[in-house]
ZAKETOR-372282 format. One record per atom (N, C-alpha, C): x, y, z. Coordinates in steps of 0.02 Angstrom, whole numbers, padded with zeros to 5 digits, always signed. Each point is the difference from the previous one (the first is absolute). Layout:
<recs>
XYZ...
</recs>
This chain:
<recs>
+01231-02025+01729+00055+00041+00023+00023+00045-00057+00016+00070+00007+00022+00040-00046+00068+00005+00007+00039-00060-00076+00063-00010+00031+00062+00066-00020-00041+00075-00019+00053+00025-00012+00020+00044+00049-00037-00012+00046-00003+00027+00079-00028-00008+00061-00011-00065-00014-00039-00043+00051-00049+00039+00055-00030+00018-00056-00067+00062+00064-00053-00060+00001-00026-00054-00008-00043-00057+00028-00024-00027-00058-00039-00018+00018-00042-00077-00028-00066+00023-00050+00028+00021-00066-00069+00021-00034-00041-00033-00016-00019-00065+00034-00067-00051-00013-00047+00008+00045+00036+00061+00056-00070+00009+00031+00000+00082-00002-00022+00025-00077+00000+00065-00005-00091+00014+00000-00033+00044+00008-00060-00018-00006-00010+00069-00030-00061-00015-00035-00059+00055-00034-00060+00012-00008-00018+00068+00030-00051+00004+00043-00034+00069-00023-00073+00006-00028-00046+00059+00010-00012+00021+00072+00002+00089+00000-00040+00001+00073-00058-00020+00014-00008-00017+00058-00061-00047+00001-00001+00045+00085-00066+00014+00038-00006+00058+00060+00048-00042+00061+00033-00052+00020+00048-00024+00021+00063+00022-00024+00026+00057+00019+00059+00011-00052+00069-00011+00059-00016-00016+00073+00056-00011+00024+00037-00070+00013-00022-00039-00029+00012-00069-00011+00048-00003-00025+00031-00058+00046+00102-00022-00017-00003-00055-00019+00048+00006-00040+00001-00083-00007+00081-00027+00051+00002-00042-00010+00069-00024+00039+00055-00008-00028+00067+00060-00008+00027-00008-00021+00062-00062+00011+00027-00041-00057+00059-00026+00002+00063+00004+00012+00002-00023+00036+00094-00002+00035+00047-00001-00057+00043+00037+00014+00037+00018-00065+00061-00077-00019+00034+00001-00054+00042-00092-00006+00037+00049-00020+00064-00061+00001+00073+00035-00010-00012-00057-00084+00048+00062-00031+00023-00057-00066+00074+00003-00019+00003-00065-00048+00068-00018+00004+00069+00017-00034+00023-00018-00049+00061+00004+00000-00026+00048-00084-00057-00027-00030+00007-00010-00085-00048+00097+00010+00019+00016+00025-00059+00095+00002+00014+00011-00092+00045+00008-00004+00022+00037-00060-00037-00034-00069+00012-00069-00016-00040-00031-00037-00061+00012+00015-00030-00016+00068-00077-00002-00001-00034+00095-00020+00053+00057+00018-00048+00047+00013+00024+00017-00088+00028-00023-00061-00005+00015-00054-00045-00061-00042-00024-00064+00033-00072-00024-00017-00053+00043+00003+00013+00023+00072-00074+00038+00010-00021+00060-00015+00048+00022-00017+00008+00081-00021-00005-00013-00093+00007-00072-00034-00022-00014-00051-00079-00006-00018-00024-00034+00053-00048-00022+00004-00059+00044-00003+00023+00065+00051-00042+00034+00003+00016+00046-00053+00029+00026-00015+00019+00042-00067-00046-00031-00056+00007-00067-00013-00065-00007-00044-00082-00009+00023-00017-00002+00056-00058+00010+00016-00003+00068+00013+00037+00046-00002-00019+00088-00008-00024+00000-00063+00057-00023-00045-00044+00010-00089-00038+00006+00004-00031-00080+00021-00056-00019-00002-00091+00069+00017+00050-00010+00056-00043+00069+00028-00011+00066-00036+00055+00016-00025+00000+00046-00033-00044-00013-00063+00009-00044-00026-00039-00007-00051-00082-00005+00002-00003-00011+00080-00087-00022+00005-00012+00087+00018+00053+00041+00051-00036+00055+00000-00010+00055-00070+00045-00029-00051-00008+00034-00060-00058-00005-00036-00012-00065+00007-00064-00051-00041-00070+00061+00057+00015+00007+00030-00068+00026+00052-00002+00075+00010+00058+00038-00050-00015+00081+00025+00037+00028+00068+00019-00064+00033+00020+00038+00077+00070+00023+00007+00010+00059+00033+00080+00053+00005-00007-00022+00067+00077-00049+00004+00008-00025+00070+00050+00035+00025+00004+00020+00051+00041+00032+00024+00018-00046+00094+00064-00019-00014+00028-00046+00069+00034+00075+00077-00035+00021+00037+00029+00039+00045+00053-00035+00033+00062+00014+00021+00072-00026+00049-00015+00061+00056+00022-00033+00039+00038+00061+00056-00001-00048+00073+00035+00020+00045+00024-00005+00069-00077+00007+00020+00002-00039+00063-00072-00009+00047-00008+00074+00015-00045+00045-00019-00020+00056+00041-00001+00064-00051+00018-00025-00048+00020+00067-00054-00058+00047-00033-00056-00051+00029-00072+00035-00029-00029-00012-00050+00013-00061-00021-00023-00047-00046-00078+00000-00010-00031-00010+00065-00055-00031-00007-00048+00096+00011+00033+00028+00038-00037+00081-00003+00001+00020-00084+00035-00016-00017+00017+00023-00091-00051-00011-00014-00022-00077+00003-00057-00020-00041-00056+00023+00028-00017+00025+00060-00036+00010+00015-00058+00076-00012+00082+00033-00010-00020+00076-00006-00016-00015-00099+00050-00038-00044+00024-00009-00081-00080-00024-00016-00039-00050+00045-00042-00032-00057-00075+00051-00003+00001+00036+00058-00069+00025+00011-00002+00074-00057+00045+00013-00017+00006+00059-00048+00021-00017-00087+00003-00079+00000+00002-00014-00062-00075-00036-00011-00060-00013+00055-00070-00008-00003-00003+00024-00094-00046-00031-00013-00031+00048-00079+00037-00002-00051+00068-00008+00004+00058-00013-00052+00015-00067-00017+00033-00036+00042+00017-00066-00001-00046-00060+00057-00002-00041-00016-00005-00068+00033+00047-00013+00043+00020-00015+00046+00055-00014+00058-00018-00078+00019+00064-00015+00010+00007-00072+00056+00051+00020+00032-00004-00048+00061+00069-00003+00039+00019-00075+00024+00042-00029-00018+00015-00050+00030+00070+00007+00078-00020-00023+00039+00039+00028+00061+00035-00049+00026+00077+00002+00005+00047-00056+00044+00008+00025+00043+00001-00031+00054+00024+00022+00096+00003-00085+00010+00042-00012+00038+00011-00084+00050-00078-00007+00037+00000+00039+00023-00065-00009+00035-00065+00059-00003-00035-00012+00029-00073+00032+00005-00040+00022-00044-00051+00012-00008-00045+00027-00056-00010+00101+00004+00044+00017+00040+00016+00074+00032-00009+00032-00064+00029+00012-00035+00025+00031-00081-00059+00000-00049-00031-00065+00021-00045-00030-00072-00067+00043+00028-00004-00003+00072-00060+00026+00013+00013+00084-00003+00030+00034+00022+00023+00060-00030-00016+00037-00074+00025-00064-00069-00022+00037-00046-00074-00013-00011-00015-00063+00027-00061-00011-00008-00068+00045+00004+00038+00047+00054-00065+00063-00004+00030+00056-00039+00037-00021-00054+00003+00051-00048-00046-00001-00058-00022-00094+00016-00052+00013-00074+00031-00048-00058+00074-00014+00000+00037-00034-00029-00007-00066+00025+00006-00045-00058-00004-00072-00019+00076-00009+00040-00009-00070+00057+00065-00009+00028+00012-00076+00014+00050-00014-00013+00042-00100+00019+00043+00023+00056+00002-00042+00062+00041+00002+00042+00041-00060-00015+00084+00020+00003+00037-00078-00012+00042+00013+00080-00002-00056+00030+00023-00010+00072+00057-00064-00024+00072+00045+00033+00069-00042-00051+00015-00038+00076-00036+00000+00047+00028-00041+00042+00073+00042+00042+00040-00026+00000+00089+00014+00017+00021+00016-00068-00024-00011-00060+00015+00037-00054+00013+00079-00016+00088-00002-00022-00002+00083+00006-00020+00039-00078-00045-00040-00030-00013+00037-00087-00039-00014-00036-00046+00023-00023-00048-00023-00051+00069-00042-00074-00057-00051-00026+00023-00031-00065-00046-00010-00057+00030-00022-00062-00028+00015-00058-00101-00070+00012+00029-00053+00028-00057-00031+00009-00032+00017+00053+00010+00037+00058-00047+00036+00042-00045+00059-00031+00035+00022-00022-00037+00036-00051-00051+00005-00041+00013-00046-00034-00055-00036-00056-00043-00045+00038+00027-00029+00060-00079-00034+00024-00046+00067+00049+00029+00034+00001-00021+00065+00033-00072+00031-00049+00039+00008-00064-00028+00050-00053-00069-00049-00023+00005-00064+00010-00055-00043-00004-00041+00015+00032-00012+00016+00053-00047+00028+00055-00030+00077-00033+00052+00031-00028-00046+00065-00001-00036+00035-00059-00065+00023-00012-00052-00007-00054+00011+00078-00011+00031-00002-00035+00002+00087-00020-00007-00006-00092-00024+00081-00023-00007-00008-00072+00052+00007-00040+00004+00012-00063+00070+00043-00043-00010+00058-00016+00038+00068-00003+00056-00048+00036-00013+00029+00056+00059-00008+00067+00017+00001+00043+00067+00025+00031-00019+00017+00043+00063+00032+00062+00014-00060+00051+00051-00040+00008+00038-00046+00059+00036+00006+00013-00007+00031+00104+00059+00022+00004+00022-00091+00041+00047+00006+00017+00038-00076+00039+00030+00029+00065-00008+00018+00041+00035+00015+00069+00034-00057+00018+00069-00013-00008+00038-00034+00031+00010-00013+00088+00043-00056-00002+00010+00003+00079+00054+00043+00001-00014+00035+00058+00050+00051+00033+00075-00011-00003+00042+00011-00067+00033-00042+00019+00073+00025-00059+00060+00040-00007+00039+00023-00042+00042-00042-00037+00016-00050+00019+00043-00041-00046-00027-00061-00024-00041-00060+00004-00003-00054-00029-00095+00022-00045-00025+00067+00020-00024-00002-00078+00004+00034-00052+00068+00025+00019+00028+00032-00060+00022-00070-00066+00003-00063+00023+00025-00041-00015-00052-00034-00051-00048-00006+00016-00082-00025-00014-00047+00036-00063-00003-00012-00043-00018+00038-00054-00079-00037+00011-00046+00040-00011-00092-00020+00020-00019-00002-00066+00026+00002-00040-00046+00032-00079-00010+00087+00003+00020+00025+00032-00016+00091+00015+00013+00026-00057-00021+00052-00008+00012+00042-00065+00069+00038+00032-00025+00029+00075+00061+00061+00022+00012-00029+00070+00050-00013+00032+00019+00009+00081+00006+00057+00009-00030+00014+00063-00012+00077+00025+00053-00009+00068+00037+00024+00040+00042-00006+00036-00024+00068+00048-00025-00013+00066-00005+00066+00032+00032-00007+00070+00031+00073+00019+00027+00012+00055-00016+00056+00034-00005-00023+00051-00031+00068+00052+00070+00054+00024-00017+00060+00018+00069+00043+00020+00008-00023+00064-00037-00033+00037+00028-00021+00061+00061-00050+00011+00013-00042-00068+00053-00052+00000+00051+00016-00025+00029+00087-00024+00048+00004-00003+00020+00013-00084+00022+00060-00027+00026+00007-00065+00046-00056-00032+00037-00047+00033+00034-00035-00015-00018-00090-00011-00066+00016+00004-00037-00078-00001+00033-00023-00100+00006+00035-00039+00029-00019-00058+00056-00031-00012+00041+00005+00049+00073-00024-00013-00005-00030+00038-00040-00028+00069-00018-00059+00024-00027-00049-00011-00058-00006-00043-00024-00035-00043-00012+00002-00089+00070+00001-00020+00015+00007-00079-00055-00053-00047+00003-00064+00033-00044-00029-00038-00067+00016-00019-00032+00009+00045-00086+00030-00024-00001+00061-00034+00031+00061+00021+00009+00072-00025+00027-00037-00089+00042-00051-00021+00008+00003-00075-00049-00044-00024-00035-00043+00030-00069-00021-00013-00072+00034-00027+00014+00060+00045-00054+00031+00013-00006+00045-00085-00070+00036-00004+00006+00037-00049-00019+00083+00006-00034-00004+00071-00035+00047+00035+00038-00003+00069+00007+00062+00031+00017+00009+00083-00043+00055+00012-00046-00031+00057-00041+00055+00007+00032+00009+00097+00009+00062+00001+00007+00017+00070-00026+00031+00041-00008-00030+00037-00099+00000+00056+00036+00037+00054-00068+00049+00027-00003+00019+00091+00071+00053-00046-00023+00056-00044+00029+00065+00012-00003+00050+00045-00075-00024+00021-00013+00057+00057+00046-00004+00060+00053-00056+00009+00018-00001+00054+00057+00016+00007+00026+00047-00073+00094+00029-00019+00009+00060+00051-00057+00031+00037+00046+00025+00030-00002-00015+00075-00003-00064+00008+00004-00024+00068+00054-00056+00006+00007-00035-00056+00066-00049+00000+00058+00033-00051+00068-00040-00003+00054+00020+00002-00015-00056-00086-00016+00061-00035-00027-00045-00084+00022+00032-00059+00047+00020-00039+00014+00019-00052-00039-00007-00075-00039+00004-00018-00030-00027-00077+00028+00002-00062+00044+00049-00009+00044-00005-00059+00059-00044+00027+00042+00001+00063+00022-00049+00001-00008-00082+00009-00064-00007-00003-00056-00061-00011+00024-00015-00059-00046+00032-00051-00031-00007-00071+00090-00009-00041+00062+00024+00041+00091-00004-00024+00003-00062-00003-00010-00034+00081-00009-00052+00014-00036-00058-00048-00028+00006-00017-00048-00048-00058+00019+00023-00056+00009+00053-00032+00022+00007-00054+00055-00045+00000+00057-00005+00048+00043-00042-00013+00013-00063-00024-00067-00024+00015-00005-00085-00006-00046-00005-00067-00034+00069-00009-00046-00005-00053-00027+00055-00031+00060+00014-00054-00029+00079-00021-00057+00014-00048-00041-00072-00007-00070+00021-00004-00053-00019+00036+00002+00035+00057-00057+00003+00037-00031+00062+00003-00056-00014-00003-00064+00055-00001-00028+00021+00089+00014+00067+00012-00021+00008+00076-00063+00010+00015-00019-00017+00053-00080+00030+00009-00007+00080+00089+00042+00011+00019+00014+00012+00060-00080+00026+00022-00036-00020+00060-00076+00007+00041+00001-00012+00049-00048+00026+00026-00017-00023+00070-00083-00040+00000+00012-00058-00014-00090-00029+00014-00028+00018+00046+00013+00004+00053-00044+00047+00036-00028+00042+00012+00042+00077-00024-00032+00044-00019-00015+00022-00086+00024-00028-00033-00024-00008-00056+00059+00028-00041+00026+00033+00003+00065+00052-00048+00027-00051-00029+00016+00011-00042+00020-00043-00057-00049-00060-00046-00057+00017+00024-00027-00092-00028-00024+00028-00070+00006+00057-00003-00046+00029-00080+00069-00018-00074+00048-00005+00028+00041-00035-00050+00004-00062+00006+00010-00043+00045-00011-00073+00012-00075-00031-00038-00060+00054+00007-00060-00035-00036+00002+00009-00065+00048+00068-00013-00015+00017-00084+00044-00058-00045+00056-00026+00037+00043-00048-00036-00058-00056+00010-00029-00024+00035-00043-00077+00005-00053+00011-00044-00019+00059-00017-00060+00016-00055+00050-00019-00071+00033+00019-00001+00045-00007-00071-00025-00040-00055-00030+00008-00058-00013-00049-00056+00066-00040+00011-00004-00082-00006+00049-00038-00016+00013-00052-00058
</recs>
C-alpha cells in the first residue's frame, strides 16, 4: 500500500520487456483504506525512498547515464515526445526508456519501434513510479556509457512530484488543452520540476490557451524554470528541446 496516498498495493508492481504480446493485463488490486498513523508512515517512506534515489543517483553517475524523470497529467504527450525526441537523437546518444502506466504494455511497445532499449513497470492501482521501482527497472536495461534515460512516469500531477527516482532533471509537461492555469493548480510539481515543456502548440489557436500567461503561472511557484514550448506532432519546437538533451554534462 502506498501509505502517502493510498493508490494500492506495491507488491504487486510488475516489470516487464516488450515481448510481441503487448496487450496483456495483469489484475489489478483493490485499493485498502489506511489508518489513523498517514503522517508518520508517509515521512518513513518518503525517507526511505529519498535514500534509495541517492542510491540511484549514484549508480546512474557510476554508468554515464543523464536521467531525466517526465511528470504530466494522462494525455499531455508524453509518450509522442519520445517518440518523435529519440529517432532524431539516432547517431548522438544511446537512449533507454523505462515506462510507468497501471496497466498495459501500450507505451513500451510504442517506443519499442523507435529502436530504443525499453522496461515496462506496471504500478498496478499505483499512482507513481518510486526510487526502488526504478532501480529494479534499470536492472533490466543493457545500454552503454554514457547514456540518455528518459523515465515516463504514471500519468499523474501530484504524488510524483513527491518521489525523487535518482533523476538528474524532472521535466514537467503540459499540453494547451488543460488550461494556462494548470500552475497554480498544481504548485507542487511545477517547484519540483526543473524543465516545463509545453506540448500540442499547434493547437493555440483552437483552444482558449494563453502561453505567457502559462509560463506567469509557473514562474510563480518557480522562477527557475526552463521552457520548452512544441508541438510533438508537428515538430516546432523540438530543435531546442534536442539541443538542451545534447548538452555536454
Amino acid at each position: 500500500m502506498c501509505d502517502t496516498c493510498g493508490c494500492g498495493d506495491t507488491n504487486h508492481v510488475t516489470i516487464r520487456k516488450p515481448i510481441q504480446e503487448h496487450d496483456h493485463h495483469s489484475d489489478p488490486t483493490d485499493q485498502q483504506e489506511h489508518g489513523h498513523t498517514t503522517i508518520n508512515l508517509e515521512q518513513d517512506i518518503l525517507s526511505e525512498n529519498n535514500r534509495l534515489a541517492e542510491r540511484n543517483r549514484g549508480y546512474f553517475e557510476a554508468k554515464e547515464w543523464f536521467v531525466i524523470n517526465l511528470v504530466s497529467s494522462p494525455g499531455s504527450g508524453k509518450t509522442t515526445l519520445l517518440e518523435q525526441t529519440i529517432p532524431l537523437l539516432q547517431g548522438t546518444l544511446s537512449v533507454g526508456v523505462i515506462e510507468g502506466d497501471q496497466q498495459t504494455m501500450r507505451d513500451a511497445a510504442r517506443i519499442e519501434q523507435t529502436g530504443a532499449a525499453v522496461v515496462q513497470i506496471n504500478t498496478g492501482t499505483g499512482c507513481h513510479l518510486d526510487a526502488q521501482m526504478v532501480r529494479n527497472a534499470v536492472n533490466e536495461l543493457d545500454l552503454q556509457s554514457p547514456s540518455l534515460v528518459f523515465i515516463e512516469n504514471v500519468g499523474n500531477l501530484i504524488c510524483p512530484a513527491l518521489f525523487d527516482l535518482g533523476e538528474a532533471h524532472k521535466v514537467v509537461i503540459i499540453s494547451v488543452t488543460e488550461g494556462d492555469d494548470k500552475p497554480y493548480k498544481y504548485p507542487t510539481m511545477f517547484a519540483a520540476a526543473d524543465i516545463c515543456i509545453i506540448n500540442k502548440t499547434d493547437l493555440c489557436p483552437h483552444v482558449d490557451f494563453d502561453l505567457e500567461k502559462c509560463m506567469e503561472a509557473a514562474r510563480s511557484v518557480n522562477h527557475h524554470l526552463k521552457f520548452f514550448p512544441l508541438s510533438a506532432k508537428t515538430g516546432e519546437g523540438l530543435e531546442d528541446w534536442l539541443e538542451w538533451l545534447k548538452m555536454p554534462r
